[in-house]
MIDOSE-1310 file (N, C-alpha, C; in nm, 2 decimals, decimal comma, always signed):
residues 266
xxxx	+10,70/+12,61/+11,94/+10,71/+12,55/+11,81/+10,63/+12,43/+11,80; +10,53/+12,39/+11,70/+10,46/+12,31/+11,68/+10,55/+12,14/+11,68; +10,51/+12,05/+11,70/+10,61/+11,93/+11,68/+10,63/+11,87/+11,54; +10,71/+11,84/+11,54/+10,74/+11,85/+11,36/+10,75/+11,67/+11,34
xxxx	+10,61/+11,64/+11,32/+10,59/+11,49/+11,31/+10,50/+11,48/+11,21; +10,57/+11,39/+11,09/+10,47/+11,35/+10,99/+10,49/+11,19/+10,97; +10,53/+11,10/+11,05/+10,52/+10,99/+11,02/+10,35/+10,90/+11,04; +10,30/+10,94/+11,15/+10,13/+10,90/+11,14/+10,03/+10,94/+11,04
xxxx	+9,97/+10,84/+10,99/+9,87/+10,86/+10,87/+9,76/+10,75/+10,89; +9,63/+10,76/+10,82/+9,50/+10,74/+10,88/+9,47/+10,60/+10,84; +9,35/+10,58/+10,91/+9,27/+10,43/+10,84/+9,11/+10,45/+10,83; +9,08/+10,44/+10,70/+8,93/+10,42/+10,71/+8,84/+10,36/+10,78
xxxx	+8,73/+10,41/+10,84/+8,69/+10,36/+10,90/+8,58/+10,23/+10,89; +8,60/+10,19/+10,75/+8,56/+10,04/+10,74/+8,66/+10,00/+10,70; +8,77/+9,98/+10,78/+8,83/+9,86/+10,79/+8,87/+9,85/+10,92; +8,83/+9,70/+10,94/+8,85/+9,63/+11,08/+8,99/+9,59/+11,21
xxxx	+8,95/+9,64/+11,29/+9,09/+9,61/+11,36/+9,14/+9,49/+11,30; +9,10/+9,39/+11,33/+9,15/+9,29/+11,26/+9,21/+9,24/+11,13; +9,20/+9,37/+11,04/+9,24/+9,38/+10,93/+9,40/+9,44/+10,94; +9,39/+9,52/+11,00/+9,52/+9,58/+11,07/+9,66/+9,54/+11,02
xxxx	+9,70/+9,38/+11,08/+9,85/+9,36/+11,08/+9,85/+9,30/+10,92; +9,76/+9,26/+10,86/+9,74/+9,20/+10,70/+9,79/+9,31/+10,62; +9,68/+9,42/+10,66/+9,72/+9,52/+10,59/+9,89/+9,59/+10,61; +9,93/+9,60/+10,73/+10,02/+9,67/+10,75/+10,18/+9,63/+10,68
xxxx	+10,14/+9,48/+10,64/+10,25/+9,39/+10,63/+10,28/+9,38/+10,49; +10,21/+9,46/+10,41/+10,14/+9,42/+10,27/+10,29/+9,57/+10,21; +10,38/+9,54/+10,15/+10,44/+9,65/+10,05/+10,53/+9,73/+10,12; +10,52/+9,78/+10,28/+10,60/+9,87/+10,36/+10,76/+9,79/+10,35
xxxx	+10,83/+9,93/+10,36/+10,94/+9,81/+10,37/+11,05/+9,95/+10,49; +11,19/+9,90/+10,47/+11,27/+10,00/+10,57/+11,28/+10,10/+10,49; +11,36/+10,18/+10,50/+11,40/+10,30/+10,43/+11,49/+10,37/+10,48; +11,57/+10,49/+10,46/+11,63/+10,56/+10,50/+11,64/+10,70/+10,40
xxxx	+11,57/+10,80/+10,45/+11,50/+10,94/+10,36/+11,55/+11,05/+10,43; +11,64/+11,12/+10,33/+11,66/+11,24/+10,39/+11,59/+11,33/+10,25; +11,53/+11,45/+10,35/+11,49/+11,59/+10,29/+11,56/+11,74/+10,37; +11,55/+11,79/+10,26/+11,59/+11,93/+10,25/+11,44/+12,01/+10,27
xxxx	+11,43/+12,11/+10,42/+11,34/+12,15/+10,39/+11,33/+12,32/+10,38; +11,28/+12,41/+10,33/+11,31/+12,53/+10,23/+11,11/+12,58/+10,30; +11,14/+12,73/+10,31/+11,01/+12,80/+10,29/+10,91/+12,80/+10,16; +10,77/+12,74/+10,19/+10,73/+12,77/+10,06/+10,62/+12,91/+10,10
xxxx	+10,60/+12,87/+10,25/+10,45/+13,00/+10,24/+10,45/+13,06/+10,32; +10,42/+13,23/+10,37/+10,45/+13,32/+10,51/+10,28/+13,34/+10,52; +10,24/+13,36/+10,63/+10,11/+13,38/+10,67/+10,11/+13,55/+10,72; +10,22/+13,53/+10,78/+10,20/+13,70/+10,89/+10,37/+13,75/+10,86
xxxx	+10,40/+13,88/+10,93/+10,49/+13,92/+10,92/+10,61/+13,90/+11,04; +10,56/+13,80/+11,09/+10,66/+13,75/+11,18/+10,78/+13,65/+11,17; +10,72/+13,60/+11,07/+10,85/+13,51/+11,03/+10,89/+13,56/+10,87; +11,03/+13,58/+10,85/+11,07/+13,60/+10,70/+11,16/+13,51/+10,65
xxxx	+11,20/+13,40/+10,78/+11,26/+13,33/+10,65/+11,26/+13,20/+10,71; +11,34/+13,04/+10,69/+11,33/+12,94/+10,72/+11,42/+12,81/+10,65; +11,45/+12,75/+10,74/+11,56/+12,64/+10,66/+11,60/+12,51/+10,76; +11,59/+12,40/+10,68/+11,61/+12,30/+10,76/+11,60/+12,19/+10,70
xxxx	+11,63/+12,04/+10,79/+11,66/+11,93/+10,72/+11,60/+11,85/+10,81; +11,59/+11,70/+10,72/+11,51/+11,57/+10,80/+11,56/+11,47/+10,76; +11,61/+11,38/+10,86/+11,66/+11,21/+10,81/+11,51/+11,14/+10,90; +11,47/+11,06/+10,80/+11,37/+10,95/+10,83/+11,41/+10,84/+10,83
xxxx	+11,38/+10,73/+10,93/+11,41/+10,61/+10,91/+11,34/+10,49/+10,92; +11,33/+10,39/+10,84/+11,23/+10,28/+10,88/+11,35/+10,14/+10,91; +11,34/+10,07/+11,01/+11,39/+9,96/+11,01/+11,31/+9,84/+11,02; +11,32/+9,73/+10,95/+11,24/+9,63/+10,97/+11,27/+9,53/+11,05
xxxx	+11,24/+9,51/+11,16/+11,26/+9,38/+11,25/+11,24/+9,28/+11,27; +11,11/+9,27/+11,16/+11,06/+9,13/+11,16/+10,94/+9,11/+11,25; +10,93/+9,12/+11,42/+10,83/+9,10/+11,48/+10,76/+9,24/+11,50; +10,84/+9,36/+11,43/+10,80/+9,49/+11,45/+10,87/+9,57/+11,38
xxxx	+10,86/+9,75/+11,38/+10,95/+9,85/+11,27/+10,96/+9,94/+11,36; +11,11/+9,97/+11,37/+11,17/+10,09/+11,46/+11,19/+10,17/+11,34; +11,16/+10,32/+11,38/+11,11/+10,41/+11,32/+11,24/+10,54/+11,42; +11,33/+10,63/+11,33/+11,40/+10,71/+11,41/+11,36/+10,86/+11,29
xxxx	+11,34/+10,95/+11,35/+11,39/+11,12/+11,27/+11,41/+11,19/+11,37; +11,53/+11,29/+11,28/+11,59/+11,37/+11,30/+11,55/+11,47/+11,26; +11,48/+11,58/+11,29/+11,49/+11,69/+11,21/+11,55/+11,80/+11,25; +11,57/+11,91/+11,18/+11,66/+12,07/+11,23/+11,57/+12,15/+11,14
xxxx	+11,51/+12,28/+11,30/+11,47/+12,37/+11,14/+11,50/+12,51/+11,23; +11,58/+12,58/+11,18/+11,60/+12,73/+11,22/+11,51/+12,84/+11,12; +11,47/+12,92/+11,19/+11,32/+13,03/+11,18/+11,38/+13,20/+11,21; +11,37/+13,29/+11,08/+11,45/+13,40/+11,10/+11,34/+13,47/+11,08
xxxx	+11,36/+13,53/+11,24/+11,19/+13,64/+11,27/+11,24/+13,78/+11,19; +11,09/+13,89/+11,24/+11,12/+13,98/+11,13/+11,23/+14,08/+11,21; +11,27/+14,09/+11,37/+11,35/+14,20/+11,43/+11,47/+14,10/+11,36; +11,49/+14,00/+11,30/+11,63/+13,98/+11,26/+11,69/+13,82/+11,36
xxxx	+11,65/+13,80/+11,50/+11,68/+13,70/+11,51/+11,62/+13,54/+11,45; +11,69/+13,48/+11,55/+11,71/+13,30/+11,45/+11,65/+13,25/+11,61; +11,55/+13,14/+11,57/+11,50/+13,03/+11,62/+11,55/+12,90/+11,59; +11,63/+12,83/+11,65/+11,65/+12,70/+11,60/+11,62/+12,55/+11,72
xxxx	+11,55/+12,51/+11,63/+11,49/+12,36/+11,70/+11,60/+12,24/+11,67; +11,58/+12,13/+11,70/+11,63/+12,02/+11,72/+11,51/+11,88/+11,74; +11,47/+11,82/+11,71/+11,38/+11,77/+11,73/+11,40/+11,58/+11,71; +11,38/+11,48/+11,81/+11,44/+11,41/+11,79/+11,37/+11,27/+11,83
xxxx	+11,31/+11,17/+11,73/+11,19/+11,10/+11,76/+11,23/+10,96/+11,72; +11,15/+10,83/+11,81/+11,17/+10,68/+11,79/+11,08/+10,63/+11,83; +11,08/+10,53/+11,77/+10,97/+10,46/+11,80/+10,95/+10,30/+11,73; +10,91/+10,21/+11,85/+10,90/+10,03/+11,79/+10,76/+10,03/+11,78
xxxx	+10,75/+9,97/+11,69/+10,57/+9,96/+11,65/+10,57/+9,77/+11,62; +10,52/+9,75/+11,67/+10,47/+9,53/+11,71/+10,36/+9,56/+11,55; +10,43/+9,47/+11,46/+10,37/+9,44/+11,32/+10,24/+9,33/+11,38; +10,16/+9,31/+11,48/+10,04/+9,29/+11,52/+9,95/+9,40/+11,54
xxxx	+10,00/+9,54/+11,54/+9,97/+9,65/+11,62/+9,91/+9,66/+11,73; +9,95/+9,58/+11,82/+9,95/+9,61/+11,95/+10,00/+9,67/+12,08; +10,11/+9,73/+12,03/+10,19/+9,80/+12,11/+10,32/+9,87/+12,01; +10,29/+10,01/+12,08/+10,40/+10,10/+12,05/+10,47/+10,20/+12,17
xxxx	+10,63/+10,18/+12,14/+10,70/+10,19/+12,23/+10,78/+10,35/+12,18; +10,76/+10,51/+12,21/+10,78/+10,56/+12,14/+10,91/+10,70/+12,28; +10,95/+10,78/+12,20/+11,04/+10,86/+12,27/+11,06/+10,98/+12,19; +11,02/+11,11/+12,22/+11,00/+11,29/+12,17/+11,09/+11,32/+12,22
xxxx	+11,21/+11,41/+12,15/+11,27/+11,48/+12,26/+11,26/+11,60/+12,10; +11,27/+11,77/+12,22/+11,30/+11,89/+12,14/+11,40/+11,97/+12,17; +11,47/+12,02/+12,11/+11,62/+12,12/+12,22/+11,61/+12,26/+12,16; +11,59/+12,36/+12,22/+11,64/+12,49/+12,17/+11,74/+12,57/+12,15
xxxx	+11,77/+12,68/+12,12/+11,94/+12,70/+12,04/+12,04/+12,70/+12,15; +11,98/+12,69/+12,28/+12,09/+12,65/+12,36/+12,09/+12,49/+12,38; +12,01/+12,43/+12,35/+12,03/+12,30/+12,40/+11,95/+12,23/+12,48; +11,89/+12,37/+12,54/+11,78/+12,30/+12,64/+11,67/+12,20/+12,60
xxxx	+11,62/+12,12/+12,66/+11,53/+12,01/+12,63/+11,39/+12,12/+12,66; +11,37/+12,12/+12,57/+11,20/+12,17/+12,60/+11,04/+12,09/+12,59; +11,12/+12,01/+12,50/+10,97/+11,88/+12,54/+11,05/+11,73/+12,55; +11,00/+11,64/+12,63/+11,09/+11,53/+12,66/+10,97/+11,44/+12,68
xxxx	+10,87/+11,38/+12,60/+10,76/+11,24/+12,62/+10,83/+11,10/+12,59; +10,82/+10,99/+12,65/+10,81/+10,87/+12,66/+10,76/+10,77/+12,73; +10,73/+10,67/+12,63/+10,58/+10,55/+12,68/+10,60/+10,49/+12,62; +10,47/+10,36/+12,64/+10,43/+10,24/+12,58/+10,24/+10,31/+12,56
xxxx	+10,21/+10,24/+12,47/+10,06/+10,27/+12,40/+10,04/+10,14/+12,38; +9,94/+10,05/+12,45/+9,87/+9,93/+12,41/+9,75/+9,93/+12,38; +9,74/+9,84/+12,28/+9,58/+9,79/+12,23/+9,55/+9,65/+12,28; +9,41/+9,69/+12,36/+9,37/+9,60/+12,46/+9,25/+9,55/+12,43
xxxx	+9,20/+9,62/+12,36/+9,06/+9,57/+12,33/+9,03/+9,53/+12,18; +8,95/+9,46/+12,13/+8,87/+9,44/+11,97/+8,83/+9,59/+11,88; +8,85/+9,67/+11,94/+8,73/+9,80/+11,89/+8,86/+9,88/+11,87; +9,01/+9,87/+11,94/+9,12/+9,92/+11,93/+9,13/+10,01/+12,02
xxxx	+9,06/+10,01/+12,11/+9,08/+10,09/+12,29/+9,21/+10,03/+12,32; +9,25/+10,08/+12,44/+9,38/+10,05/+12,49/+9,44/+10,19/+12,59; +9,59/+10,14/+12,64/+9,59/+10,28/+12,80/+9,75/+10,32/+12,72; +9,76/+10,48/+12,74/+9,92/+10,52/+12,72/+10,00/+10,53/+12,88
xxxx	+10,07/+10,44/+12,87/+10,15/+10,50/+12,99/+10,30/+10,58/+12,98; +10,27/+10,66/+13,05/+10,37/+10,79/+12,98/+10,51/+10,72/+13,08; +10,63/+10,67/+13,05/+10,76/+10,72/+13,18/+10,81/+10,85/+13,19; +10,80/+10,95/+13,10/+10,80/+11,08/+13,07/+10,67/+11,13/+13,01
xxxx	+10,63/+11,26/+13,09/+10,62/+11,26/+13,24/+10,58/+11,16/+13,33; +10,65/+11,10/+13,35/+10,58/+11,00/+13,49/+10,46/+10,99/+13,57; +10,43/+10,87/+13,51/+10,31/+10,91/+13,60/+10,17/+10,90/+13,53; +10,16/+10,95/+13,41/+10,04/+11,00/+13,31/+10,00/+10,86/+13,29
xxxx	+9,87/+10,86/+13,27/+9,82/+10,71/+13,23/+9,69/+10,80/+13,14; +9,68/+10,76/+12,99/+9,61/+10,85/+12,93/+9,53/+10,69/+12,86; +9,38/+10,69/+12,82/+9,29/+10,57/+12,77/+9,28/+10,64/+12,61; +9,31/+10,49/+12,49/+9,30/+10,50/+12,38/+9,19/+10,50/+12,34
xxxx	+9,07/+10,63/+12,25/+8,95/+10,60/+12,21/+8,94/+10,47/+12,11; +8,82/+10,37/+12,15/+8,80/+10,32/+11,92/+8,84/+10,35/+11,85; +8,94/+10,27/+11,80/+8,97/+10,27/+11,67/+9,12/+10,32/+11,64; +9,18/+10,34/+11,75/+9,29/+10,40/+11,79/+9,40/+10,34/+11,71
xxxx	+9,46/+10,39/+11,61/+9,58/+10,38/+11,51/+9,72/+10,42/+11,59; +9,82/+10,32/+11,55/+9,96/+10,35/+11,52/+9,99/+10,38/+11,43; +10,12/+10,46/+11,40/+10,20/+10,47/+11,28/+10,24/+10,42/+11,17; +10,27/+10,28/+11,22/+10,31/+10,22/+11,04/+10,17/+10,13/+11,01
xxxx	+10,09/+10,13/+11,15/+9,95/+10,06/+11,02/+9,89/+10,14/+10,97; +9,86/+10,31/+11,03/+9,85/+10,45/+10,94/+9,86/+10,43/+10,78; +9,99/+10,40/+10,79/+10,09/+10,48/+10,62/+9,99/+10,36/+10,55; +10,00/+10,16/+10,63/+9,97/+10,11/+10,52/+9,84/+10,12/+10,49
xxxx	+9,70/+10,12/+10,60/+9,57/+10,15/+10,62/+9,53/+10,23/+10,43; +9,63/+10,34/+10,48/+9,59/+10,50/+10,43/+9,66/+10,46/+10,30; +9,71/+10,37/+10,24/+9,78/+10,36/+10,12/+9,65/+10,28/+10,08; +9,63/+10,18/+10,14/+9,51/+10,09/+10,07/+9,34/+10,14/+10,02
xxxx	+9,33/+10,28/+10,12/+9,22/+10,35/+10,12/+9,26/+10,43/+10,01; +9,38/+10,48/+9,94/+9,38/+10,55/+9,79/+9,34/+10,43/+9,67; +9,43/+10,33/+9,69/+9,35/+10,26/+9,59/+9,26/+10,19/+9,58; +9,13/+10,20/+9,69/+9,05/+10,14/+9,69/+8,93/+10,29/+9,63
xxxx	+9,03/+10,42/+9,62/+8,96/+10,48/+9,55/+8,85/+10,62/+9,64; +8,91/+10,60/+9,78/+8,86/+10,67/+9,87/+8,85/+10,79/+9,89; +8,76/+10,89/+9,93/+8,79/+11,02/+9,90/+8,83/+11,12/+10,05; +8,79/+11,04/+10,18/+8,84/+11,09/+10,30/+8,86/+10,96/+10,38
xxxx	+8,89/+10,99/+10,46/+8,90/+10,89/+10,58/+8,93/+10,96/+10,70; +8,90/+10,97/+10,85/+8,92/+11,00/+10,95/+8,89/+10,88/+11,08; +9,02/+10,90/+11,19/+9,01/+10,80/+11,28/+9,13/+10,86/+11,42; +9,08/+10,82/+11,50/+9,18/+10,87/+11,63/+9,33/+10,81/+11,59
xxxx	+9,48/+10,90/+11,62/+9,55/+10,82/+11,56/+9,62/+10,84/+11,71; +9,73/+10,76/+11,74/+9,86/+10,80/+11,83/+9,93/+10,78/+11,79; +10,06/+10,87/+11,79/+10,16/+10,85/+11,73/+10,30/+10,84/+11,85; +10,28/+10,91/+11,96/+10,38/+10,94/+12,06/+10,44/+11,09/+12,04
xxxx	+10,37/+11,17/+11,93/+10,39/+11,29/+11,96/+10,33/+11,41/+12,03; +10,25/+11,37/+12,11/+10,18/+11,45/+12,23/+10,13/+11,42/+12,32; +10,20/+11,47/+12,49/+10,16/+11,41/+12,60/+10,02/+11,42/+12,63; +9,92/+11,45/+12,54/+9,77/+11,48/+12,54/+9,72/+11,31/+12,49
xxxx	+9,77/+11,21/+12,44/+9,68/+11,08/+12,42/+9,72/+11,14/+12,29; +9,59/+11,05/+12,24/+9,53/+11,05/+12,08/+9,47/+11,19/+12,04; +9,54/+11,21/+11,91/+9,46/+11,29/+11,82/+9,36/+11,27/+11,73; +9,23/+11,37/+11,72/+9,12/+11,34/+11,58/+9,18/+11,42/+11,45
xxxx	+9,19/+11,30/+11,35/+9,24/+11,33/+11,24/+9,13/+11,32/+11,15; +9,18/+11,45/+11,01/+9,07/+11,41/+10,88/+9,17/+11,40/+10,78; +9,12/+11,37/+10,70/+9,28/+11,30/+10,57/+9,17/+11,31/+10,46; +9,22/+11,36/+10,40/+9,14/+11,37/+10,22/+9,24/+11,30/+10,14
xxxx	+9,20/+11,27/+10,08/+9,27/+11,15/+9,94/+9,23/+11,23/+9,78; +9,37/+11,32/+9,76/+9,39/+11,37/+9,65/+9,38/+11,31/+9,50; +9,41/+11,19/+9,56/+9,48/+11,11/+9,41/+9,51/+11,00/+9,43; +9,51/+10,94/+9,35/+9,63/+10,74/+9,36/+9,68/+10,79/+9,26
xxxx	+9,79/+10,75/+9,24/+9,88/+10,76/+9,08/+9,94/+10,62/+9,05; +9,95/+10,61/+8,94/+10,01/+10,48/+8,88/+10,19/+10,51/+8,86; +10,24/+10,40/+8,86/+10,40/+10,43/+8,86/+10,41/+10,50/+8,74; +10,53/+10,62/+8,79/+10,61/+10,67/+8,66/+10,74/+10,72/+8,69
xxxx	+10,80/+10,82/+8,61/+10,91/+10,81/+8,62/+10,93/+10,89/+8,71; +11,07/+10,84/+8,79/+11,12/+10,95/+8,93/+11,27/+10,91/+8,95; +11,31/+11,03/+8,97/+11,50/+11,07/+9,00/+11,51/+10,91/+9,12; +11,42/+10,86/+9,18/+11,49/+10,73/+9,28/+11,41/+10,63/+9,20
xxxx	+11,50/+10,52/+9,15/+11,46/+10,44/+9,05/+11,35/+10,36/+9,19; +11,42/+10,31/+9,27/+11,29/+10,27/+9,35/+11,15/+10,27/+9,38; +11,17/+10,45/+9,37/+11,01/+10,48/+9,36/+10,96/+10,46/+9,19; +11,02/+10,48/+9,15/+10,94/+10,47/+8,94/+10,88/+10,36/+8,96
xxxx	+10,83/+10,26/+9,02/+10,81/+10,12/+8,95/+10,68/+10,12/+9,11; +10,65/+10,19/+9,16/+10,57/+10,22/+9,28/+10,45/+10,30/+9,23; +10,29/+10,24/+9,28/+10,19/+10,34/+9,28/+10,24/+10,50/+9,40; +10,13/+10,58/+9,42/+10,15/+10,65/+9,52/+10,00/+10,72/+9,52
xxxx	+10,00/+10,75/+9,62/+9,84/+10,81/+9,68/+9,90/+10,95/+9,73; +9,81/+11,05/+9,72/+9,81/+11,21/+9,76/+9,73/+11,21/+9,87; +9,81/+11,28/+9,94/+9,70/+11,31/+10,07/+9,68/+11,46/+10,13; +9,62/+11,48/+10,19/+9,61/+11,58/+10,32/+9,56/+11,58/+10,43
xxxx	+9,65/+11,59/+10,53/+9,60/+11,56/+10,67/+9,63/+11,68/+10,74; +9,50/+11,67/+10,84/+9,43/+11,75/+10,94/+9,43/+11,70/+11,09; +9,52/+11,75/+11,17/+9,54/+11,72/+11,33/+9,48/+11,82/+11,43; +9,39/+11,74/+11,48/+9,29/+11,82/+11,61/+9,30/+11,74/+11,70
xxxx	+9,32/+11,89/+11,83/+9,28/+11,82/+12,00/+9,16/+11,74/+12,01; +9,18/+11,60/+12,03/+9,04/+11,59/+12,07/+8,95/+11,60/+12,20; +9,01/+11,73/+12,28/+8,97/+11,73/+12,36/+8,90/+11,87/+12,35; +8,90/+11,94/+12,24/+8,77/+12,06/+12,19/+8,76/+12,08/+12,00
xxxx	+8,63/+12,10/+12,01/+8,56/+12,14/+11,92/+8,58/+12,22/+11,82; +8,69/+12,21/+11,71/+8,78/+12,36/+11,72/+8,76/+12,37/+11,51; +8,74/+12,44/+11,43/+8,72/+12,40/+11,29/+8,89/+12,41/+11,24; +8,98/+12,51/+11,29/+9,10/+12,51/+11,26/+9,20/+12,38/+11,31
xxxx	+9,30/+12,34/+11,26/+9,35/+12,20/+11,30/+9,44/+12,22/+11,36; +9,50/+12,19/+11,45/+9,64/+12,30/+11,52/+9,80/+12,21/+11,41; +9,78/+12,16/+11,32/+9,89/+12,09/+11,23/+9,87/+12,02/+11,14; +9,90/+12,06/+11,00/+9,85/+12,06/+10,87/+9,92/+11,96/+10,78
xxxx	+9,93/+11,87/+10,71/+10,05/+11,83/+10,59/+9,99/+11,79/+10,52; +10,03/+11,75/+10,39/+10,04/+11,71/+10,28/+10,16/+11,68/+10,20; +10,13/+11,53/+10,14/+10,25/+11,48/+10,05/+10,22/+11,37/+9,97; +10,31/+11,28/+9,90/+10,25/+11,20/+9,83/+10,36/+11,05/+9,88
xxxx	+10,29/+10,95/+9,94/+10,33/+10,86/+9,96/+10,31/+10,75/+9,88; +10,44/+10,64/+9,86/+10,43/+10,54/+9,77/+10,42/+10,40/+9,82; +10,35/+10,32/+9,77/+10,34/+10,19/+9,85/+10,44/+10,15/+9,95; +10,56/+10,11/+9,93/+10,64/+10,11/+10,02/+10,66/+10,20/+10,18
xxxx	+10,59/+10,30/+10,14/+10,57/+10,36/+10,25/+10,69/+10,51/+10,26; +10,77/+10,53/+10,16/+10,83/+10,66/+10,13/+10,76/+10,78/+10,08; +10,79/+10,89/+10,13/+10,68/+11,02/+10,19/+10,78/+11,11/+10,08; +10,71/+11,21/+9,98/+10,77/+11,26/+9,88/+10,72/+11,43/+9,85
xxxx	+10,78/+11,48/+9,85/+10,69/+11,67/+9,85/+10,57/+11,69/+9,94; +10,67/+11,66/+10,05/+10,58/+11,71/+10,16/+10,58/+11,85/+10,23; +10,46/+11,89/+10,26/+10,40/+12,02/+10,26/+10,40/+12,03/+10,45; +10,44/+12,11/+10,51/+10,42/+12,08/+10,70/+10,33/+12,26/+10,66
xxxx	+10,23/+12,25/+10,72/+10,17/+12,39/+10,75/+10,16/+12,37/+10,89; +10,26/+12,52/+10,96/+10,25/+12,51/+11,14/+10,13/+12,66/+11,16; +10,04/+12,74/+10,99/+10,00/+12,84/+11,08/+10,05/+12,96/+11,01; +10,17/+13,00/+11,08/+10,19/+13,13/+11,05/+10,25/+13,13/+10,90
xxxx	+10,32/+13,00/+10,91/+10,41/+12,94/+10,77/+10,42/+12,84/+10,72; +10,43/+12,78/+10,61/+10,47/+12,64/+10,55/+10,59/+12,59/+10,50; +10,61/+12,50/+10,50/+10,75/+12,43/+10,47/+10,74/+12,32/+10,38; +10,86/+12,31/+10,33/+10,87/+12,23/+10,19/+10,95/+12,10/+10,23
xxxx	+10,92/+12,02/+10,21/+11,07/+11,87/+10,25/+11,04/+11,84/+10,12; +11,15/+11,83/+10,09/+11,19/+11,82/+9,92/+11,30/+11,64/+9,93; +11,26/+11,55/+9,88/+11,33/+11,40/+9,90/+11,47/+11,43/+9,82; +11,59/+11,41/+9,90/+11,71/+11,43/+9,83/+11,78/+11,30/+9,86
xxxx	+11,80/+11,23/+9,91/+11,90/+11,09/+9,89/+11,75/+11,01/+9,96; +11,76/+10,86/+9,88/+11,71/+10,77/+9,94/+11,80/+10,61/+9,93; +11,76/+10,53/+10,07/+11,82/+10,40/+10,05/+11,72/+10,35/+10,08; +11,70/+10,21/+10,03/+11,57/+10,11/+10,05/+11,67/+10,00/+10,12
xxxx	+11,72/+9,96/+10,23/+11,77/+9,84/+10,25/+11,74/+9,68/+10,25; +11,79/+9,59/+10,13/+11,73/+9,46/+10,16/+11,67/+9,38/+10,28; +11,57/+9,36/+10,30/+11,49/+9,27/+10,42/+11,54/+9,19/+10,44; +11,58/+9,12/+10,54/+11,63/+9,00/+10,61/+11,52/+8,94/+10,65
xx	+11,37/+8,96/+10,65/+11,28/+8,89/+10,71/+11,20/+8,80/+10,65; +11,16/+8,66/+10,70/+11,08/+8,61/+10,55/+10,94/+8,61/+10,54
C-alpha cells in the first residue's frame, strides 16, 4: 500500500533558503481537519471498492508546528476480500526550518506494524543540504540534496508561489515519509482563487491556490510518479477536495468538520 501522506508541498525555486522561515510564518496557523474519504476513480479490475477517513492536525508552538494524522482506508478487492490500513504520522518542524523531528507507523488488518520510520532531518548548510538520521531503522544516515524542503515551509513556499502567479514549481522535498531520504517533486499551479463563499466560515474570507503534485524516486529516471495528489489549499494552510491517486485508484477526502484554534503565540 502506497503511504498515504499529503502534508508536504513545494517551493519555487527562486526563492532563497533564507527566505524560508519569513515565508513560512506568514498566514499558517493550527488546525484540526477531518475528511471523509470515498472512491472517485478505478484504473484496473482489482479493486472495486474503497472507504476511509483522515484527522489532520497542525499545532502551533511557537518555536515550531507539531503536525499529527491519522488516517484509515479499507480496499474491497475484486475475489470479495477487504484490505485495511492504519496509518499513523508526527511530526515537529523548528519555524527556522532547520530541523525536523518526524515518526511513520502503518498496521495491517491484523495489527501488524508493516512500516515503522523515525528521525531527525537537519539543514546544515546555506543551499539547504543537510543529513537524515533514521532511529528507525537504525542506523540509516541518509544526505539532504539543495534545496531540500520541510513540510510546513512546503504548504507556505507553495501558497506564495500561487499568488505570485506561478505556473510550476519543483524542488527535493522531505517529509519523513520514506526511509529512501528526499523525494523529486513537480507541482503545477492550477489556479489562486480569491475568497468566496464556503460551508467553514473560516475558510470564506481566505485566498486559496490549486495544485498538483507529482512524487518521484530520486534515485531513477522514471516519467510515471509513484504518488499523485491534488487539492486546493488556503492561506492558512487547510487542504480542501483532495484528490490521492495511488495508480490503480483514486480517492476523494472530502473536508467535513474543521477547528482553527486561537494562537497563544505572539
Amino acid at each position: 500500500m502506497p503511504r498515504l501522506i499529503i502534508l508536504a508541498l513545494l517551493l519555487s525555486l527562486d526563492v532563497s533558503v533564507a527566505a524560508w522561515p519569513a515565508a513560512q510564518a506568514a498566514g499558517l496557523t493550527g488546525q484540526d481537519a477531518y475528511y471523509s474519504l470515498t472512491l472517485s476513480k478505478v484504473r484496473t479490475h482489482d479493486v472495486t471498492g474503497a472507504t476511509g477517513a483522515m484527522r489532520f492536525s497542525v499545532v502551533d508552538g511557537c518555536s515550531g508546528w507539531g503536525t499529527t494524522q491519522h488516517m484509515t482506508l479499507l480496499i474491497r478487492n475484486a475475489d470479495g476480500s477487504l484490505n485495511k490500513t492504519v496509518t499513523d504520522y508526527m511530526t515537529w518542524e523548528s519555524k527556522d526550518s532547520k530541523t525536523l523531528t518526524f515518526t511513520l507507523q502503518e498496521r495491517d488488518d491484523d495489527g501488524k506494524l508493516v512500516i515503522d520510520d523515525a528521525g531527525t532531518a537537519t539543514h546544515s548548510g546555506p543551499d539547504g543540504t543537510g543529513t537524515i538520521t533514521y532511529t528507525t531503522p537504525k542506523g540509516r544516515v541518509i544526505d539532504l540534496p539543495p534545496g531540500t524542503l520541510f513540510p510546513m515551509a512546503h504548504t507556505a513556499a507553495l501558497l506564495a508561489a500561487g499568488e505570485a502567479g506561478k505556473k510550476f514549481i519543483s524542488v527535493p522535498l522531505f517529509d519523513g515519509t520514506t526511509d529512501q531520504g528526499a523525494q523529486s517533486t513537480f507541482v503545477a499551479i492550477l489556479g489562486h482563487n480569491q475568497p468566496a463563499e464556503n460551508q467553514f466560515p473560516d475558510l470564506a474570507k481566505l485566498a486559496s491556490t490549486d495544485v498538483d503534485i507529482a512524487f518521484y524516486d530520486r534515485k531513477h529516471v522514471d516519467e510515471n510518479p509513484n504518488f499523485r495528489s491534488q487539492m486546493r489549499y488556503y492561506e492558512d494552510g487547510v487542504a480542501e477536495d483532495i484528490y490521492l491517486d495511488f495508480g490503480d485508484f483514486v480517492m476523494r477526502g472530502s473536508l467535513q468538520k474543521l477547528t482553527i484554534p486561537p494562537s497563544l503565540c505572539k
